[in-house]
CHARMM internal coordinates of N, CA and C (Angstrom, degrees):
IC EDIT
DIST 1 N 1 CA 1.4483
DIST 1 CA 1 C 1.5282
ANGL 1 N 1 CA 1 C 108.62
DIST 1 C 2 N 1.5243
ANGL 1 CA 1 C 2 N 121.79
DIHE 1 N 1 CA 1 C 2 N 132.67
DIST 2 N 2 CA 1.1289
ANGL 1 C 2 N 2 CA 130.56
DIHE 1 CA 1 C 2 N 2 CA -168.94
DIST 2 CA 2 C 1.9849
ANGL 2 N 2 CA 2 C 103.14
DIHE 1 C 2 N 2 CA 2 C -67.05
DIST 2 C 3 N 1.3673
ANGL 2 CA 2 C 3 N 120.90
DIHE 2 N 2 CA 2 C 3 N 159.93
DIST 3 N 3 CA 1.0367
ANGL 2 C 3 N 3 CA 125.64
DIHE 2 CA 2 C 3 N 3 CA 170.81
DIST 3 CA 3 C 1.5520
ANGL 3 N 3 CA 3 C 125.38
DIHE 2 C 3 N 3 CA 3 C -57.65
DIST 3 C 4 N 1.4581
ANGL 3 CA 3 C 4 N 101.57
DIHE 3 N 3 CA 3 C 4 N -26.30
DIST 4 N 4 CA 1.2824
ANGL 3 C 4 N 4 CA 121.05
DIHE 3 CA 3 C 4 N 4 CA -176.69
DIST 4 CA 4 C 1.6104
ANGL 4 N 4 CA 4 C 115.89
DIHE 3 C 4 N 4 CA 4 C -77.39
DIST 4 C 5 N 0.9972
ANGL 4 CA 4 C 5 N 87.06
DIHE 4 N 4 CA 4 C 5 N -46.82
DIST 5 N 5 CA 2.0798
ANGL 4 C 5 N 5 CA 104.55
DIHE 4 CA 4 C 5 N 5 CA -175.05
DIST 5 CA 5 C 2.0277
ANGL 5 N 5 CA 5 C 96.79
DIHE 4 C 5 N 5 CA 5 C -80.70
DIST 5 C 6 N 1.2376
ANGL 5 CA 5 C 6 N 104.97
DIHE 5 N 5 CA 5 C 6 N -5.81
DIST 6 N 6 CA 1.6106
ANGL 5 C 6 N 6 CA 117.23
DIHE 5 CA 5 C 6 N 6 CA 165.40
DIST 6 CA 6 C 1.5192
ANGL 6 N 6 CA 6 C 134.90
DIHE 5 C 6 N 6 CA 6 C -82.11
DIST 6 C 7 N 1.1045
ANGL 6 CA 6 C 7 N 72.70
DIHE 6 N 6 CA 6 C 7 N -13.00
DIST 7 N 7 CA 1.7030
ANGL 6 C 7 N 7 CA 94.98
DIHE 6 CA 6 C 7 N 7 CA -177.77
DIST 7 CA 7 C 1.5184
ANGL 7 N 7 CA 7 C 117.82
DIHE 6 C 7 N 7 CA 7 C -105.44
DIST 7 C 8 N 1.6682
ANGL 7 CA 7 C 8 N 104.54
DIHE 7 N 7 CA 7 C 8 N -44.45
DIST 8 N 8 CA 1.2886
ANGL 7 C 8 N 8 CA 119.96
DIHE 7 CA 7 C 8 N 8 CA -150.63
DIST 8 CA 8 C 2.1155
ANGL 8 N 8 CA 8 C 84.58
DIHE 7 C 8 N 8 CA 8 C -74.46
DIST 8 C 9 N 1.7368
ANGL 8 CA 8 C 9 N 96.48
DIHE 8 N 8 CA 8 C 9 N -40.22
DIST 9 N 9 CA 1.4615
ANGL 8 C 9 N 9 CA 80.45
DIHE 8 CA 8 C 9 N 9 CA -172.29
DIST 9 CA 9 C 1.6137
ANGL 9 N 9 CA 9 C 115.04
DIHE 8 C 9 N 9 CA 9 C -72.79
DIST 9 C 10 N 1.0036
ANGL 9 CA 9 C 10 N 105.24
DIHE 9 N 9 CA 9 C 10 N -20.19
DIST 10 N 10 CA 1.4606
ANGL 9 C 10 N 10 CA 86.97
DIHE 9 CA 9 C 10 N 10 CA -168.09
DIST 10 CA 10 C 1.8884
ANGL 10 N 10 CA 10 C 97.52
DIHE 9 C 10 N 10 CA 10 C -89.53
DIST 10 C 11 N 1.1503
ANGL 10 CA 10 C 11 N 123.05
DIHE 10 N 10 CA 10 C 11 N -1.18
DIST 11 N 11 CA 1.6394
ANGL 10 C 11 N 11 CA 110.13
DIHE 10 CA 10 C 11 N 11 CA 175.71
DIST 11 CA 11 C 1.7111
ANGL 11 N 11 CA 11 C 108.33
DIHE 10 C 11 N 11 CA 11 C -74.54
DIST 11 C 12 N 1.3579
ANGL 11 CA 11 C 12 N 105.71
DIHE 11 N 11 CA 11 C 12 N -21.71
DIST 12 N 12 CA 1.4838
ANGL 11 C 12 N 12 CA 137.85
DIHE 11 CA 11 C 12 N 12 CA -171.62
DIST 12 CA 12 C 1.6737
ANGL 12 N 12 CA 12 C 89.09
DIHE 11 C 12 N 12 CA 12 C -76.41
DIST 12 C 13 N 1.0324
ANGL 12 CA 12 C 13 N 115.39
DIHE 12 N 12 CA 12 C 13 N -79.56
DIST 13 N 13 CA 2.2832
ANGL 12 C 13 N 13 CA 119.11
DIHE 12 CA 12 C 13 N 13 CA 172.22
DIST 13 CA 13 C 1.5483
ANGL 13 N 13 CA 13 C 95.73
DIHE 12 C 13 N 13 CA 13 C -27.64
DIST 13 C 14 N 1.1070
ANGL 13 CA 13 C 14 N 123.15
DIHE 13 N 13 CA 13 C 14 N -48.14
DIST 14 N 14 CA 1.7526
ANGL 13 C 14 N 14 CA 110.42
DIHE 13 CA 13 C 14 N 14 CA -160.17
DIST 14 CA 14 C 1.5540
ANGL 14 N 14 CA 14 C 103.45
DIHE 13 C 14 N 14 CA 14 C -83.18
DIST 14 C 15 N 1.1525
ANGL 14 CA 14 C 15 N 113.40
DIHE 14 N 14 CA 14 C 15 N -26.41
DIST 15 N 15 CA 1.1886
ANGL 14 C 15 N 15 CA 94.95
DIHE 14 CA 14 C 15 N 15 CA -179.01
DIST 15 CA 15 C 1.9899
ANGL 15 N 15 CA 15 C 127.03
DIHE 14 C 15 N 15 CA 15 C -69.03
DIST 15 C 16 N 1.1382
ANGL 15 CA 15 C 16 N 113.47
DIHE 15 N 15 CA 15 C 16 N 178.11
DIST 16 N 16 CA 1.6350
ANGL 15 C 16 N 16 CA 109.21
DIHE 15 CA 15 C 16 N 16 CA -169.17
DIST 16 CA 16 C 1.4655
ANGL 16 N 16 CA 16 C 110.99
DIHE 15 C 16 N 16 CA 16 C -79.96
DIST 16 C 17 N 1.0083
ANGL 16 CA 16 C 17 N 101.94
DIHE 16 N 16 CA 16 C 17 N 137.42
DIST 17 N 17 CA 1.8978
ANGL 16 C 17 N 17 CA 118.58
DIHE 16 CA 16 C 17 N 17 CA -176.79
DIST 17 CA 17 C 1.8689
ANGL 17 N 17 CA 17 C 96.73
DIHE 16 C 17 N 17 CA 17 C -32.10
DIST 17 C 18 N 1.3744
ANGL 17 CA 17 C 18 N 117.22
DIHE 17 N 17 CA 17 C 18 N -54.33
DIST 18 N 18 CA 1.7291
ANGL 17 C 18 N 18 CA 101.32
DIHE 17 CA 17 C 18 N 18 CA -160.17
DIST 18 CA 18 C 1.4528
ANGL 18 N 18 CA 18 C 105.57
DIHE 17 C 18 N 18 CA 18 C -104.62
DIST 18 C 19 N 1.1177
ANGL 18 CA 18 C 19 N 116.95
DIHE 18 N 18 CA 18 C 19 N 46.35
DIST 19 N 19 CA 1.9281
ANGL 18 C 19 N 19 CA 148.31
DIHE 18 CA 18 C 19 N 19 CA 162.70
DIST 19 CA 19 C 1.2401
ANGL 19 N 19 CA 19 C 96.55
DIHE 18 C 19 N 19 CA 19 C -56.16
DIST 19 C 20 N 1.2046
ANGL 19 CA 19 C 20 N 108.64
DIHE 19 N 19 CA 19 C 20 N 115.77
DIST 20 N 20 CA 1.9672
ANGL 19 C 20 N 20 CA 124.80
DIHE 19 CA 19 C 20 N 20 CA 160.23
DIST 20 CA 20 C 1.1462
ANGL 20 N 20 CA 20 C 117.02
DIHE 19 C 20 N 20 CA 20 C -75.24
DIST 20 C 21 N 1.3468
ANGL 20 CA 20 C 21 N 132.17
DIHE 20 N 20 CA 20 C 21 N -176.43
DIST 21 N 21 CA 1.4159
ANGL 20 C 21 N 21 CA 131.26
DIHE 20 CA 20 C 21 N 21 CA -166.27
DIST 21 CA 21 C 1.5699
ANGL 21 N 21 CA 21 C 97.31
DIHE 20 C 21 N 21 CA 21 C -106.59
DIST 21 C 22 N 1.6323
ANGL 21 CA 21 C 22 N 109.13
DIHE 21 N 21 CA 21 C 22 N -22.34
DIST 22 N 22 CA 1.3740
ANGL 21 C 22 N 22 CA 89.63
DIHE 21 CA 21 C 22 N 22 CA 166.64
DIST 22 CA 22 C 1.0740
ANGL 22 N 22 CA 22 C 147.62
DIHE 21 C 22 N 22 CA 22 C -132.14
DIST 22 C 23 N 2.2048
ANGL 22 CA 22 C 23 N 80.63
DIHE 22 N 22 CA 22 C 23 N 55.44
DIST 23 N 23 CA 1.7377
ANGL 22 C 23 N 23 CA 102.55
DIHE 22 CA 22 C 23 N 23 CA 176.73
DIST 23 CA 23 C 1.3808
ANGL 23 N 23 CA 23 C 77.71
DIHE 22 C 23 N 23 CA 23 C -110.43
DIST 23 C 24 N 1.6348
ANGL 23 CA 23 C 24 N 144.98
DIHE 23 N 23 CA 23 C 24 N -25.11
DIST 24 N 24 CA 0.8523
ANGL 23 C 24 N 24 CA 120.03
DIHE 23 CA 23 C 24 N 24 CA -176.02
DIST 24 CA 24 C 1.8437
ANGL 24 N 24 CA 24 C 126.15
DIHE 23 C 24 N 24 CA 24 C -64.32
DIST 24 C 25 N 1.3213
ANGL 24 CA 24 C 25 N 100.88
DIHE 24 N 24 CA 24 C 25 N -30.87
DIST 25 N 25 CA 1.1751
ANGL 24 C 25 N 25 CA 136.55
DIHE 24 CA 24 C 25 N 25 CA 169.25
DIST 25 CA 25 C 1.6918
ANGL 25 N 25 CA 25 C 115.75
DIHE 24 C 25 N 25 CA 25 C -38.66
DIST 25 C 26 N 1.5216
ANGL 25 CA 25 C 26 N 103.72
DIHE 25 N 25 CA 25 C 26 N -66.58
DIST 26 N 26 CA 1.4068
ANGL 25 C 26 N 26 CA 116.66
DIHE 25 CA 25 C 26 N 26 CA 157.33
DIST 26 CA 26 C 1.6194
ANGL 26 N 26 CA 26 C 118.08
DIHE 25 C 26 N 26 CA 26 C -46.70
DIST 26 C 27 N 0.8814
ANGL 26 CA 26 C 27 N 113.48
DIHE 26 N 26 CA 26 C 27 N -68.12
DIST 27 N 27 CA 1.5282
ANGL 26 C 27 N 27 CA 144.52
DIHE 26 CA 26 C 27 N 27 CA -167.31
DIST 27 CA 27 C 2.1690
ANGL 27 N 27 CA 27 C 79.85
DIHE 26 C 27 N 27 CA 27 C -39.94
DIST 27 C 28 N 0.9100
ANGL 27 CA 27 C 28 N 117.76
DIHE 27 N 27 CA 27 C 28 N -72.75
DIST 28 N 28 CA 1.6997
ANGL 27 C 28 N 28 CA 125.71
DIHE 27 CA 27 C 28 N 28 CA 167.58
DIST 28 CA 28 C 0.8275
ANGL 28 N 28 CA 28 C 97.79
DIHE 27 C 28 N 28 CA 28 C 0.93
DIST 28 C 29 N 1.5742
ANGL 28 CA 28 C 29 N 91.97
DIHE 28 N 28 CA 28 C 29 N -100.60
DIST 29 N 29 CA 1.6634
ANGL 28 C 29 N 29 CA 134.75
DIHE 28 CA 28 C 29 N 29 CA -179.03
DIST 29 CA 29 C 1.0742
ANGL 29 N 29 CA 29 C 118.63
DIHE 28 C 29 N 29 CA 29 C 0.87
DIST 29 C 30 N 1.8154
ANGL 29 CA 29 C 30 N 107.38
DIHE 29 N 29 CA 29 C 30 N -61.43
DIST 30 N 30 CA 1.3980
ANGL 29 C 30 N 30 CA 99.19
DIHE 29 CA 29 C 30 N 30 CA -148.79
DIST 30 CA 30 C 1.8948
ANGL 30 N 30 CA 30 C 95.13
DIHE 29 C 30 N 30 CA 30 C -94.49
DIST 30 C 31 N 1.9784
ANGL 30 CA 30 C 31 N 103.58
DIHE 30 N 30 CA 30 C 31 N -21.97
DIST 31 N 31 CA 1.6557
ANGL 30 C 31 N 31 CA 82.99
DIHE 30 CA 30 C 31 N 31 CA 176.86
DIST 31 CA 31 C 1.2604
ANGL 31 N 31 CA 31 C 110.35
DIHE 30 C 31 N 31 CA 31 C -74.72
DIST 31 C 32 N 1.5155
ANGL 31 CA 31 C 32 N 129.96
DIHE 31 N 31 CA 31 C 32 N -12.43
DIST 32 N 32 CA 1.4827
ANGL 31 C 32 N 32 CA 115.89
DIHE 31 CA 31 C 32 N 32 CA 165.23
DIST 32 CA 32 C 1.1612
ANGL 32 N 32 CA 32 C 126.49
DIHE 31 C 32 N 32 CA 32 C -59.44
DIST 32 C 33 N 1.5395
ANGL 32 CA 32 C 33 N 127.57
DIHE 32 N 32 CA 32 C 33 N 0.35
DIST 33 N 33 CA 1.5689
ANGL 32 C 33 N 33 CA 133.73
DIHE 32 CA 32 C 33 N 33 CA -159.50
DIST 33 CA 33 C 1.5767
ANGL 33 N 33 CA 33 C 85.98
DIHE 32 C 33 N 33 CA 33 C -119.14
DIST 33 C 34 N 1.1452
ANGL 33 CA 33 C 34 N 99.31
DIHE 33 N 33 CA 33 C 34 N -50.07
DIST 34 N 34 CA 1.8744
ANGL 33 C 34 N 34 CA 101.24
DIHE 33 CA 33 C 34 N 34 CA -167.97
DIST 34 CA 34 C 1.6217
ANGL 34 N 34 CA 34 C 93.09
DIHE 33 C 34 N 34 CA 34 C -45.44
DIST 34 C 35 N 1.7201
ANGL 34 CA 34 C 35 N 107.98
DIHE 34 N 34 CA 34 C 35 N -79.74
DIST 35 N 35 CA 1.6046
ANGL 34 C 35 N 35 CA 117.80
DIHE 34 CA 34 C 35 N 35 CA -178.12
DIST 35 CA 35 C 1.2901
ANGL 35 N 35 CA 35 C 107.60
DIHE 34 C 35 N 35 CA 35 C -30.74
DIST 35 C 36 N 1.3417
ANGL 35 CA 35 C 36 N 129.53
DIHE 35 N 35 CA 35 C 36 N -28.51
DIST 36 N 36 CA 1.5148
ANGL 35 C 36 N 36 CA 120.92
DIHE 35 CA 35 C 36 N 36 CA -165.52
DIST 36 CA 36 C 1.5750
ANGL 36 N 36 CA 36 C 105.66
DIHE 35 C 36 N 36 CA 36 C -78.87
DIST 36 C 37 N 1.6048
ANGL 36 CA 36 C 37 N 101.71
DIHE 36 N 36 CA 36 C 37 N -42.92
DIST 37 N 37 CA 1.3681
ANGL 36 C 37 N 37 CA 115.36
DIHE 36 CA 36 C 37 N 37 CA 171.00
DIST 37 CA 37 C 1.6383
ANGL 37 N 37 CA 37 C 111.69
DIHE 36 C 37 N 37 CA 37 C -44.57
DIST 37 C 38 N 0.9525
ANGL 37 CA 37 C 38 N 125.35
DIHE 37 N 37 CA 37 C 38 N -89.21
DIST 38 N 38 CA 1.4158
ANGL 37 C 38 N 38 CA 140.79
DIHE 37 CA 37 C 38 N 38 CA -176.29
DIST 38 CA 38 C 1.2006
ANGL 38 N 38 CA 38 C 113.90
DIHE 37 C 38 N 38 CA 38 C -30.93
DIST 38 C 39 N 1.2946
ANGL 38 CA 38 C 39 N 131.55
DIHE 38 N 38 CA 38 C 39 N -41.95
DIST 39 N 39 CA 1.2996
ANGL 38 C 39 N 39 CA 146.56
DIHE 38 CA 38 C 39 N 39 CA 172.77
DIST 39 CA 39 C 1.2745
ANGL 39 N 39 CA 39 C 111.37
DIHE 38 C 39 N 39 CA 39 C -50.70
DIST 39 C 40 N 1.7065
ANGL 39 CA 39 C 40 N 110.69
DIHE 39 N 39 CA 39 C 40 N -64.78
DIST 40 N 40 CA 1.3975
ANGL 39 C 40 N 40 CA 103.90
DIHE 39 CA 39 C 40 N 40 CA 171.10
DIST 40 CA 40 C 1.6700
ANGL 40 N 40 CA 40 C 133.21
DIHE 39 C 40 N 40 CA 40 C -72.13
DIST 40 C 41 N 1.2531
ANGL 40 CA 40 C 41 N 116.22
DIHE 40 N 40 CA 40 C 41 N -18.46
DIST 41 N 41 CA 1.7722
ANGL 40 C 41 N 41 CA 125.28
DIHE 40 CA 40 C 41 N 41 CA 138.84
DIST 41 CA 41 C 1.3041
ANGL 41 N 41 CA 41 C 110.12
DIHE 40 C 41 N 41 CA 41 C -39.80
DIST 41 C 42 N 0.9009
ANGL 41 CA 41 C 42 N 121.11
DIHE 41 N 41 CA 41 C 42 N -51.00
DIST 42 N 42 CA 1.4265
ANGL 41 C 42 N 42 CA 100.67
DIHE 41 CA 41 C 42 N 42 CA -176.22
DIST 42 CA 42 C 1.2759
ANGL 42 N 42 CA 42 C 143.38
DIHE 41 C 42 N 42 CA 42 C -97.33
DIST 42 C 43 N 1.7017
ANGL 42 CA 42 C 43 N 92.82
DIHE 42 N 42 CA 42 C 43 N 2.08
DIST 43 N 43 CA 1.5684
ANGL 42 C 43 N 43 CA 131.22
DIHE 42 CA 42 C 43 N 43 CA -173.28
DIST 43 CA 43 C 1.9082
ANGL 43 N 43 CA 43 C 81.71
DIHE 42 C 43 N 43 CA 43 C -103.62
DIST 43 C 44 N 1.1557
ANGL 43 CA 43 C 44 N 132.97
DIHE 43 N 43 CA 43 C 44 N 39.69
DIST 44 N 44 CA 1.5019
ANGL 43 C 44 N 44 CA 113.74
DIHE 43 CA 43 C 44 N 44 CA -160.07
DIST 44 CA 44 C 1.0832
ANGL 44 N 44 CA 44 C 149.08
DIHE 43 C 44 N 44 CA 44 C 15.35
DIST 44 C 45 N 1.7839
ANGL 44 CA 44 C 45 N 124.33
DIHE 44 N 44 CA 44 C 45 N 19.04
DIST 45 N 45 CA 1.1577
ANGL 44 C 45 N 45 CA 122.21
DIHE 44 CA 44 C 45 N 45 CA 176.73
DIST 45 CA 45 C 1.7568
ANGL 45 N 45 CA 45 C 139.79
DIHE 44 C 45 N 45 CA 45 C -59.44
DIST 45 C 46 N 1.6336
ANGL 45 CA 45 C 46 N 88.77
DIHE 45 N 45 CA 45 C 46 N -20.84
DIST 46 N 46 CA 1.6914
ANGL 45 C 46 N 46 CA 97.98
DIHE 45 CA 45 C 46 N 46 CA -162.84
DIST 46 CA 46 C 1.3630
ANGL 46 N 46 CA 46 C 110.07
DIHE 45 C 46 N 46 CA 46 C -59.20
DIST 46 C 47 N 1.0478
ANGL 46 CA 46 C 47 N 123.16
DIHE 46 N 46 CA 46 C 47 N -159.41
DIST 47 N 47 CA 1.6299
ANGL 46 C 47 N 47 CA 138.90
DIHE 46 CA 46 C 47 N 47 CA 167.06
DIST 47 CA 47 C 1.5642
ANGL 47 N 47 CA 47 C 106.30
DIHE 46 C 47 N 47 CA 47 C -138.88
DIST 47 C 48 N 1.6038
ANGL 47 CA 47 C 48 N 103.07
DIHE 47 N 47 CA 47 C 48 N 158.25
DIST 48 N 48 CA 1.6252
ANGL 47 C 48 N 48 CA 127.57
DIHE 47 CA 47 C 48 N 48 CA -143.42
DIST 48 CA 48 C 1.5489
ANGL 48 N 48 CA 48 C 80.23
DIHE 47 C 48 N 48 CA 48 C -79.31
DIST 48 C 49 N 0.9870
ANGL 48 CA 48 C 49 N 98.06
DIHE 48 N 48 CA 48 C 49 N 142.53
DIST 49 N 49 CA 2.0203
ANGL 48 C 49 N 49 CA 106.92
DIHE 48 CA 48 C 49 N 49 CA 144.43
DIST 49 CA 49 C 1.2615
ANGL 49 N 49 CA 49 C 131.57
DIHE 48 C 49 N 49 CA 49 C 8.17
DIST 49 C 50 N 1.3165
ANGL 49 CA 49 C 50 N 84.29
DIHE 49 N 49 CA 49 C 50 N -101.48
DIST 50 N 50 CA 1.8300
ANGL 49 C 50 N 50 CA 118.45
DIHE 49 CA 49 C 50 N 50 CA 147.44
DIST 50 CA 50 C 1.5823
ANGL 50 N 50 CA 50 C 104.00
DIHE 49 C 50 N 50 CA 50 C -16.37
DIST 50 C 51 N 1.2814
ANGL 50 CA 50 C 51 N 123.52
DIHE 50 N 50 CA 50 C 51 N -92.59
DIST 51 N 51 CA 1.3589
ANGL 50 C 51 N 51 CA 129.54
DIHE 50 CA 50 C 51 N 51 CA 162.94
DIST 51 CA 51 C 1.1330
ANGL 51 N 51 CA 51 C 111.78
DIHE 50 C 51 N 51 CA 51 C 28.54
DIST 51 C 52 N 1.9974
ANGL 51 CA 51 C 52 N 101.26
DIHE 51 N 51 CA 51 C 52 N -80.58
DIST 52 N 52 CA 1.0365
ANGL 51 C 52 N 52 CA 112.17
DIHE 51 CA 51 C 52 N 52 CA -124.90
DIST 52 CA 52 C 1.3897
ANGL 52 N 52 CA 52 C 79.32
DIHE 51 C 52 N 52 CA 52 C -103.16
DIST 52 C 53 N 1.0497
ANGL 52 CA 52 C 53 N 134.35
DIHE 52 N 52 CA 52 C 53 N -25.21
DIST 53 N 53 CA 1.5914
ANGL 52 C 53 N 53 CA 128.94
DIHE 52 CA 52 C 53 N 53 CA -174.50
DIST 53 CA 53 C 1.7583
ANGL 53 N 53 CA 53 C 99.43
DIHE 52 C 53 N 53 CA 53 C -45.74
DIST 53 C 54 N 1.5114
ANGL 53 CA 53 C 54 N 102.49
DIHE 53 N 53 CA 53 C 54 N -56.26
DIST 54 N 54 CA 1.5111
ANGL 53 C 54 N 54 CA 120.24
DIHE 53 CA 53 C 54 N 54 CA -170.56
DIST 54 CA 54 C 1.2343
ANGL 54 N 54 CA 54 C 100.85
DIHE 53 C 54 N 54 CA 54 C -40.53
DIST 54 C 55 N 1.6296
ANGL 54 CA 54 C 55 N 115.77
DIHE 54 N 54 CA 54 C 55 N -67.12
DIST 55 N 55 CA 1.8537
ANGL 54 C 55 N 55 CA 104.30
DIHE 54 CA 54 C 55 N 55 CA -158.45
DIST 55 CA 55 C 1.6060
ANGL 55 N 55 CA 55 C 88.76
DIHE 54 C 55 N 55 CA 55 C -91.20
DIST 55 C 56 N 1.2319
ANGL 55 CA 55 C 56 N 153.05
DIHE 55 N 55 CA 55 C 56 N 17.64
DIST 56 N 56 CA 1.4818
ANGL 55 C 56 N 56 CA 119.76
DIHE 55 CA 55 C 56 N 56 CA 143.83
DIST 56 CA 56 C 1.7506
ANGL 56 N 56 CA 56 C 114.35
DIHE 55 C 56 N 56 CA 56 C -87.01
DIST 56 C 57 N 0.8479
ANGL 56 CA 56 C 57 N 108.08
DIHE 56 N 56 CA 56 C 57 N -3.34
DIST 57 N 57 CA 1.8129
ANGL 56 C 57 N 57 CA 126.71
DIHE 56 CA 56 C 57 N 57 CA 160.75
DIST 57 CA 57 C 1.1206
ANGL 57 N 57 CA 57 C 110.15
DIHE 56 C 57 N 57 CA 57 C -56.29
DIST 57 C 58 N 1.5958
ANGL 57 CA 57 C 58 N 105.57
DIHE 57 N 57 CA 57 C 58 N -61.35
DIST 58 N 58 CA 1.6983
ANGL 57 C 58 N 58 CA 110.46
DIHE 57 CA 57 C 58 N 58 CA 178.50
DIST 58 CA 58 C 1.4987
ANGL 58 N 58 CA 58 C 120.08
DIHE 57 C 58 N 58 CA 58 C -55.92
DIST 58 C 59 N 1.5899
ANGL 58 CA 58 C 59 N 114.22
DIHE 58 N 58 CA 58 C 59 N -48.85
DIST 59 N 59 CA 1.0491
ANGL 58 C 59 N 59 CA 112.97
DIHE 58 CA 58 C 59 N 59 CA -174.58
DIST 59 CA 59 C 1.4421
ANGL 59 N 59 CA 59 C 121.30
DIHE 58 C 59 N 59 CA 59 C -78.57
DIST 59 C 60 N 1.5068
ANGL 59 CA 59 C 60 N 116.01
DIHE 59 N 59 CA 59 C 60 N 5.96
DIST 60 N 60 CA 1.1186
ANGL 59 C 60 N 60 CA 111.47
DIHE 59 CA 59 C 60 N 60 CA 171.72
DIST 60 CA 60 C 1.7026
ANGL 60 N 60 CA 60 C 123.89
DIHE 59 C 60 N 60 CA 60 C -99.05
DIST 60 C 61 N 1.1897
ANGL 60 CA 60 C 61 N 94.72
DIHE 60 N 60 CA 60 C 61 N -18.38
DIST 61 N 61 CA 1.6170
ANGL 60 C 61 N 61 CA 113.87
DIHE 60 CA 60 C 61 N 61 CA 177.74
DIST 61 CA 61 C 1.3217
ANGL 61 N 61 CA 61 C 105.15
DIHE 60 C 61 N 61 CA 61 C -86.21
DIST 61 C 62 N 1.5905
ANGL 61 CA 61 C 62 N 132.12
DIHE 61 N 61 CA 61 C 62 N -17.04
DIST 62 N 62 CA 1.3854
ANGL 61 C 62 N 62 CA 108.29
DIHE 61 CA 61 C 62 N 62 CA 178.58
DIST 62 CA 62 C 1.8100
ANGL 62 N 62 CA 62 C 108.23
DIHE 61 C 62 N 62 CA 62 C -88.28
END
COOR INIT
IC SEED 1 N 1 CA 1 C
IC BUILD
């Protein structure tokens, strides 16, 4: 069994006995976004701190 299909089931085990398919669905999603995240951190894509303070500044003032 692939590492992948290793994971997916057992994130699927933790979840709560009366789990829908499209909380399971979510439940994916968002570690596919997280993993996506991290990947590019460490591939150096992100932006500094600092950065990010700046443009959520922006978007709060407009």
């Amino acid at each position: 069994m692939t590492e992948t299909k290793q994971q997916v089931i057992k994130m699927i085990g933790n979840l709560p006995d009366k789990v829908t398919l499209d909380d399971i669905m979510a439940e994916l999603y968002f570690r596919i976004q997280v993993d996506t995240g991290l990947k590019e951190l460490d591939e150096g894509k992100g932006i500094s701190h600092k950065e990010a303070k700046k443009r959520i500044s922006q978007w709060l003032t407009k």
